[in-house]
C-alpha positions in Angstrom: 56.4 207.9 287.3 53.5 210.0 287.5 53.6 213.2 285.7 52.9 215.2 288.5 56.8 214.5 290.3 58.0 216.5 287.4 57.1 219.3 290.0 59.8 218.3 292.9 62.3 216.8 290.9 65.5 218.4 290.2 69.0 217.0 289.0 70.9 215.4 291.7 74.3 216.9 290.3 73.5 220.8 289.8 70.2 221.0 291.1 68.6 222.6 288.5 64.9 222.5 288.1 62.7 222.0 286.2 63.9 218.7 284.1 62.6 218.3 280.8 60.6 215.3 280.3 60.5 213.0 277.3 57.9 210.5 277.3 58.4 207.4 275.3 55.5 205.0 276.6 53.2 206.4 278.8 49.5 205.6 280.1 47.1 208.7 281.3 49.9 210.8 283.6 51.8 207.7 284.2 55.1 207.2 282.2 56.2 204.2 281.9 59.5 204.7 280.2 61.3 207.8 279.3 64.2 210.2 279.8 64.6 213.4 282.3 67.0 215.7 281.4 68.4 218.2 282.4 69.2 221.6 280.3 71.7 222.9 282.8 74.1 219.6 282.6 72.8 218.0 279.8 72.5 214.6 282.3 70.2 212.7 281.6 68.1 210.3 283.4 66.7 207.1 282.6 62.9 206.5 283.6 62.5 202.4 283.5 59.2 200.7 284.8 57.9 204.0 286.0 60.7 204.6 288.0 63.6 207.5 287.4 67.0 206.2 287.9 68.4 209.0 289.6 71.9 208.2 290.3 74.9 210.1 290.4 77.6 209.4 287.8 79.8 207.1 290.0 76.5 204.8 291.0 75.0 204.5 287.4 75.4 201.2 285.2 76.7 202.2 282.0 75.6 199.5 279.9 71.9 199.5 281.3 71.9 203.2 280.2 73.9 202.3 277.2 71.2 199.4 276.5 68.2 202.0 277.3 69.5 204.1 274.8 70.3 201.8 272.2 66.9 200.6 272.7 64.7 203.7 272.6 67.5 205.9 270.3 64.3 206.0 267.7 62.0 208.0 269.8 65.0 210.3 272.1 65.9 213.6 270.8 69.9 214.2 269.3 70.5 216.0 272.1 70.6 213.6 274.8 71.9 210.7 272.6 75.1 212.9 270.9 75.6 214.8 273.6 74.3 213.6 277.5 76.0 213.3 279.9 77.5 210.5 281.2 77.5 208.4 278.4 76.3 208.6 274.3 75.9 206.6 271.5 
């Protein structure tokens, strides 16, 4: 995902913008995996081979988001592990 999207996204549930971005692995303004969150909800979204997984609830994979945050749970912040929404560890 390049760094510049971060200026039309918005959550798909509330539409709140702007999303805070966490970058995990990233090249230049390309991230390559990371989380977009939103403050308002505290949803999360999953960015996975540059591309956010935007879903609503009912559409998501648990266990690939379970598995993404299992994976990464090192480098995301409390917040979206303990407490985003729909799923935590």
């Amino acid at each position: 995902m390049k760094k510049s999207m971060l200026d039309i996204l918005a959550c798909p549930i509330d539409k709140d913008y702007p999303l805070e971005l966490f970058e995990i692995l990233s090249e230049g303004q390309i991230v390559k995996e990371g989380i977009l969150f939103c403050t308002k909800c505290n949803r999360y979204y999953p960015i996975i081979d540059e591309i956010p997984v935007m879903l609503p609830d009912e559409l998501r994979e648990k266990q690939r988001d379970i598995d993404f945050l299992k994976k990464w749970q090192g480098k995301i912040p409390d917040k979206v592990i303990k407490q985003g929404n729909p799923w935590q560890l």
